[in-house]
N, C-alpha and C positions, 0 to 999 in steps of 0.2 A: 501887885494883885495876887490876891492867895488863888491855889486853884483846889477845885474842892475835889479832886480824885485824888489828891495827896495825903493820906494818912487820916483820912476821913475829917479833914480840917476845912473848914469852910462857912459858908452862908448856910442856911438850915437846920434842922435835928440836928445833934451830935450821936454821929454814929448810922447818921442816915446812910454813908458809903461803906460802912463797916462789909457787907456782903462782896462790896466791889473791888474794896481796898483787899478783902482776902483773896480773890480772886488773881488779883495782880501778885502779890504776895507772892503765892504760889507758883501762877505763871513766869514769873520772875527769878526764883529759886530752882525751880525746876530746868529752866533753859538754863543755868547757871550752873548745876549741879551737872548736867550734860556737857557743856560745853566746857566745867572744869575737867571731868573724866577723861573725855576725849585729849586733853591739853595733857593730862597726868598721864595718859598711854603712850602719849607721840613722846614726851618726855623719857618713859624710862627706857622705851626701845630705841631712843639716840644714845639714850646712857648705856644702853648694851651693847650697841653700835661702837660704842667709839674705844674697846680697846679690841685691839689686834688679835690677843686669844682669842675674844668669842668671835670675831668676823669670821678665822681660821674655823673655830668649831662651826659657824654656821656653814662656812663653804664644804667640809666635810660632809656634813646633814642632808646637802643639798644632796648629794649623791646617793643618800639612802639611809635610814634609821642606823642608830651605832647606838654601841654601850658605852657606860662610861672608861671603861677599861680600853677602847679601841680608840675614842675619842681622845685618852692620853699621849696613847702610842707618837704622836709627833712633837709631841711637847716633852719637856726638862722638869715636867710639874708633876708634885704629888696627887693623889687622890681627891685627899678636900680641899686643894688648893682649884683643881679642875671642878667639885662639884657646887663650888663657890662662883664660878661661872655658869655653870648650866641653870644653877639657880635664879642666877640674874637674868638669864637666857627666859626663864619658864614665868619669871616674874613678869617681863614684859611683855610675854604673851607669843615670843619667836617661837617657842620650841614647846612640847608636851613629852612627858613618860609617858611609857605603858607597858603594861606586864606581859613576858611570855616565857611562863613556867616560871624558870629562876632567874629569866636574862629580865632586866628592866630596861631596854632600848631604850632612846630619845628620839624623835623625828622633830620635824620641820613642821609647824601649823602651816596648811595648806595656805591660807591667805593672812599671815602674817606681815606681809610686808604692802599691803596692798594700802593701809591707810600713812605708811612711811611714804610709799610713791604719789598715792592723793595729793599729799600737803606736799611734796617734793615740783609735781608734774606744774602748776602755774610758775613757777620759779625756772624749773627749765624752757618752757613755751618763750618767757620774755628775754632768757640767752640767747635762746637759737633767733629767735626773732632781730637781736639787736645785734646777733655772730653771723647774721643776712645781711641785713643793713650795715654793717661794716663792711663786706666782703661787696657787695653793689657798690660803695662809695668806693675803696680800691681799682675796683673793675675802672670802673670811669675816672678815677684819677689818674691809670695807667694807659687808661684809651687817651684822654686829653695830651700826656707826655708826650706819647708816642704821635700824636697828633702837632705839635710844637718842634717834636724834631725832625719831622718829614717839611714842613716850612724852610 
């Protein structure tokens, strides 16, 4: 059975859904073009995530704006080896510059990490939930033992 919301295919005028079909169209692209960005953001902040310098620089951040010269200081890395990471840091949206006088600090975007914990936060909820429900079933398996050895 053809369905006539489908590409303006149908019983009737041709083109009689042309209005409708663009309407989905759009609706359809648009939730799509969102929910890819969002996918493209959770993406490159696990990519910046996951090596070791930038964790380090972000843990540094945490503490307060730094330059890129101070930001080195614990590392064995050269300059644009470091601003090669701030970059990927600033791409994903962790971290911003900004100007003061000649110094160019780096900080921490305030709520940068808040959509890494969004999509992180159901995944922990069903560990903790099921590192309960483990720790319940122990309980009473060691009540029962102990129950078996007192017989």
């Amino acid at each position: 059975m053809c369905k006539p919301w489908v590409a303006g295919i149908g019983r009737g005028r041709p083109g009689q859904h042309a209005e409708l079909d663009l309407y989905i169209a759009v609706g359809l692209y648009s939730h799509m073009a969102i929910k890819y960005r969002e996918a493209e953001r959770l993406s490159s902040a696990f990519y910046a995530l996951s090596d070791p310098t930038r964790r380090a620089i972000l843990a540094r951040l945490a503490a307060g704006e730094a330059t890129v010269s101070e930001l080195m200081e614990p590392f064995d890395l050269r300059q644009p080896t470091i601003s090669k990471h701030l970059k990927v840091l600033e791409t994903a949206g962790l971290i911003e510059g900004g100007r003061d006088a000649q110094r160019r600090p780096r900080r921490l975007v305030p709520l940068a990490m808040k959509g890494i914990a969004d999509w992180i936060e159901p995944f922990r909820q069903q560990w903790e939930s099921r590192l309960n429900n483990l720790d319940a079933h122990l309980a009473v398996m060691k009540q029962n033992s102990t129950k078996q050895k007192e017989k």
